[in-house]
N, C-alpha and C positions, 0 to 999 in steps of 0.2 A: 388576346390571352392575357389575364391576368399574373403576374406574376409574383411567388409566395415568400413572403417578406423575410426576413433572416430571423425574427424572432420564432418566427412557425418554424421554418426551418431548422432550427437548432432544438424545437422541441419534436419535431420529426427525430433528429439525430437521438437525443434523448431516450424518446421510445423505442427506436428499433433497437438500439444499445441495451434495453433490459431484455429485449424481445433474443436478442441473440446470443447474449451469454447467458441465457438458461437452455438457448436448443445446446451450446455448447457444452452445458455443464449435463447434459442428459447424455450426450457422448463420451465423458468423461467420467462420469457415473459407469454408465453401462462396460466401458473399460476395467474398472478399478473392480465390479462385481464379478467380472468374465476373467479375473487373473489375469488379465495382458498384461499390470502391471510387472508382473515376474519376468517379464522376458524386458530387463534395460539394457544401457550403454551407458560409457565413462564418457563426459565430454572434457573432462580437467577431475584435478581433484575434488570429492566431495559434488560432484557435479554432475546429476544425474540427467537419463533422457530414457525416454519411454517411446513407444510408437506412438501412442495417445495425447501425447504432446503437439508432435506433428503433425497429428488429424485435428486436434482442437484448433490449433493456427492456421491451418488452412482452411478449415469452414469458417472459420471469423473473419479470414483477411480474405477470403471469395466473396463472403455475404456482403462485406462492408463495400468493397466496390464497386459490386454488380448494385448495390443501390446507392451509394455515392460516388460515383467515378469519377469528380472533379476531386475527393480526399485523398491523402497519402496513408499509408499504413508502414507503419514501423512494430514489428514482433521480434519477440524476443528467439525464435528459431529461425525462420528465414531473412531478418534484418527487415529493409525494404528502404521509403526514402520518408525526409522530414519533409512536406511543406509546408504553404502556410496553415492548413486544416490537415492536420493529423493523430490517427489514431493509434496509439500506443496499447501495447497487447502481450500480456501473461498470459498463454496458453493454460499453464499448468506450475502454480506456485506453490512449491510445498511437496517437488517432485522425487523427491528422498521419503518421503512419508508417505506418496503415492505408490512407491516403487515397494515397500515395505508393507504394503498392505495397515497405513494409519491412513485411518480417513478425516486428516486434518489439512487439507490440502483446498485449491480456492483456483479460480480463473478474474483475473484484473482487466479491465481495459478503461483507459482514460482517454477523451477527444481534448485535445490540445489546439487552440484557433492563436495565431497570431502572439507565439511565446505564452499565451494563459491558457492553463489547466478550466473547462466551463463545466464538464460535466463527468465522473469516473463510477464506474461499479464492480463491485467484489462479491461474486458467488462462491457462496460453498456447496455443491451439490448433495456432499453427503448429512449435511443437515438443514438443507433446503433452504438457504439462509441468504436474501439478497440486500446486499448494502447500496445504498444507490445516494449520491447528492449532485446537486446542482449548484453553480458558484452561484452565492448570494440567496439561497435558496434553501438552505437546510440540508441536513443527511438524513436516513430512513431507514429502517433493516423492514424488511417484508412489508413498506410501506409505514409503519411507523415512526415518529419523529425518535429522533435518539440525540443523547447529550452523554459527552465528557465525564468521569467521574468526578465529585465533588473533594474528594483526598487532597487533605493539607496539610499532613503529617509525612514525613520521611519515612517513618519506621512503621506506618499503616500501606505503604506503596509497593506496588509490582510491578516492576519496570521488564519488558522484554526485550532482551539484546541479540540484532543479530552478527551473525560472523562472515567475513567475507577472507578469500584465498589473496585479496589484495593488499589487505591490513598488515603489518608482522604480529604476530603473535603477543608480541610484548607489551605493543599498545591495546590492542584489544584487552588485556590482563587489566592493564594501569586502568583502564576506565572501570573493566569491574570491580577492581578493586577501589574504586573511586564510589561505585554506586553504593555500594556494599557498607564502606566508610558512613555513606548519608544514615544508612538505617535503612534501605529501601531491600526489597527483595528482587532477587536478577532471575530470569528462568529464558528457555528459549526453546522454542515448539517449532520451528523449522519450516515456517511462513510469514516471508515479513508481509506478505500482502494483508493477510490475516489477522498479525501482532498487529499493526494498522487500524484495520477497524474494529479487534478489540481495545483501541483506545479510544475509539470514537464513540462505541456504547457503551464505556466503563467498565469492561471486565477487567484490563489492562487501564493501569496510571500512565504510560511510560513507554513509546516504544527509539530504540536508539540501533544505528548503523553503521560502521565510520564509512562505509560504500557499500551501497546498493543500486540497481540499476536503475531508468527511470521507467520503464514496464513492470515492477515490481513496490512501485511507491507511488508513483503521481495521483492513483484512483485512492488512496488508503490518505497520503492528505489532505486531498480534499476532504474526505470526510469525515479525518479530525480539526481542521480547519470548519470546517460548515456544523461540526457538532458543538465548539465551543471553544475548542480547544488551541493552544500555541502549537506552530509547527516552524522548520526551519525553512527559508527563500530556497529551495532546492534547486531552480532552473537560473538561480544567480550566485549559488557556491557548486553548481555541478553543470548536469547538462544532460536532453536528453539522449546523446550519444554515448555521454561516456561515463553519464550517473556521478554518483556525490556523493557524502554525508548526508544521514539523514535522524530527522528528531522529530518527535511528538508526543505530545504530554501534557496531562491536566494543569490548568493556570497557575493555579497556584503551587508546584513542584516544578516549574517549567525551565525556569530561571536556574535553580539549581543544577538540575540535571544538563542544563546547557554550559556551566561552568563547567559540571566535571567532565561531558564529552568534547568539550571546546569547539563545539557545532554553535553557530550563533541562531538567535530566532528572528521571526520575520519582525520586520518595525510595521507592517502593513495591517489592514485588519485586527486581527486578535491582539490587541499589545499586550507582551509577555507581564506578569504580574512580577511582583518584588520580590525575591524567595531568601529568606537566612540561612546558612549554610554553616550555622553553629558548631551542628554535632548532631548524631545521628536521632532521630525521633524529633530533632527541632518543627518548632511552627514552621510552615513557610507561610510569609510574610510579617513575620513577628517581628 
């Protein structure tokens, strides 16, 4: 019997990864159309939970076992364990918007081998929209290649900020006010999965977090990371048990915006570009 080399392998993993978070995102779909959304739970402040949540995690973390049972699985509902191949899983990102009847809401999952993020994809069911990269490999929405925005002006920029119950209040403020300062514009849609790879196909300049989990980011940088983009060493200022700061943003803005959320960027791959921090509409890298 021959046996099938880890490169196949991992493109095995690859594909059933897109294969499974579209059955999943048709579950989650078919939910959000059927009003199940309406019927949630508090799990904390600001912190919503649907039944649909719970059925999306369980079909991903069954599928993914029952065909890789040497992996671990780690979700964002039922926890599970890290080892060394594990897959990491947002059910349902953007569960406040789901629950609300806004269909701007997304399912993540990133495969993590040996501390590196290899492969992550980000559905959005209700605009049929699948983001997929591979490390060293490029990113893709529906298959197509996608890139970074080109913005190198502060005051031309859309920076997405999310909020988390762990920040205080105060510093979250200080940053916006910090972004805001640059010239850039701050908005927040209530999916960092999705603020994510709106920066990896340019809708968004700019996405910033002081803590987010790592089922909610690992898939989104890789694929501003694999579009072109600076992101911040997430799995060496956080972790993925108990998440982190997080940044991503086109090259040229990147630097900036890491001064003012005092998120550092990776030194690895994309090295962050020079940004001037003049005053608001400045070049970056003038």
């Amino acid at each position: 019997m021959h046996s099938v080399s880890d490169a196949a392998l991992a493109e095995t993993r690859a594909d059933y990864c897109r294969s499974v978070i579209r059955t999943a995102g048709d579950l989650v779909l078919k939910g959000f159309h059927a009003g199940v959304a309406t019927g949630f739970s508090m799990k904390g402040p600001q912190d919503y939970l649907t039944e649909t949540d719970a059925a999306s995690e369980a079909l991903i973390r069954d599928s993914i076992l029952a065909r890789f049972p040497g992996d671990s699985f780690f979700g964002e509902e039922g926890g599970g364990a890290i080892g060394e191949r594990v897959w990491v899983v947002d059910p349902v990102d953007g569960t406040a918007n789901f629950a609300r009847g806004i269909p701007h809401f997304c399912i993540s999952i990133a495969y993590v081998e040996k501390g590196v993020t290899e492969f992550g994809a980000i559905y959005n069911p209700a605009l049929d929209e699948l983001y997929f990269a591979e490390r060293g490999r490029g990113a893709s929405l529906n298959g197509k290649s996608i890139r970074v925005a080109a913005t190198h002006r502060y005051d031309a920029a859309t920076i997405e900020m999310g909020w988390s119950t762990r920040v205080a209040n105060e510093t979250y403020l200080e940053v916006v006010k910090g972004l805001l300062d640059l010239g850039t514009n701050v908005r927040r849609a209530g999916s960092g999965a999705l603020a994510l790879a709106y920066v990896a196909d340019g809708r968004s300049d700019g996405y910033v977090e002081l803590h987010m989990n790592s089922w909610d980011c690992l898939a989104g940088l890789l694929l501003v990371s694999e579009a072109g983009g600076n992101v911040c060493p997430f799995l060496d200022i956080g972790s993925l048990e108990k998440g982190g700061p997080v940044l991503a943003a086109a090259p040229a803005i990147a630097a900036g915006i890491s001064k003012v959320a005092k998120i550092p960027l990776s030194t690895a791959g994309n090295s962050p570009e020079k940004a001037h921090l003049g005053g608001p509409g400045a070049l970056a890298g003038a």
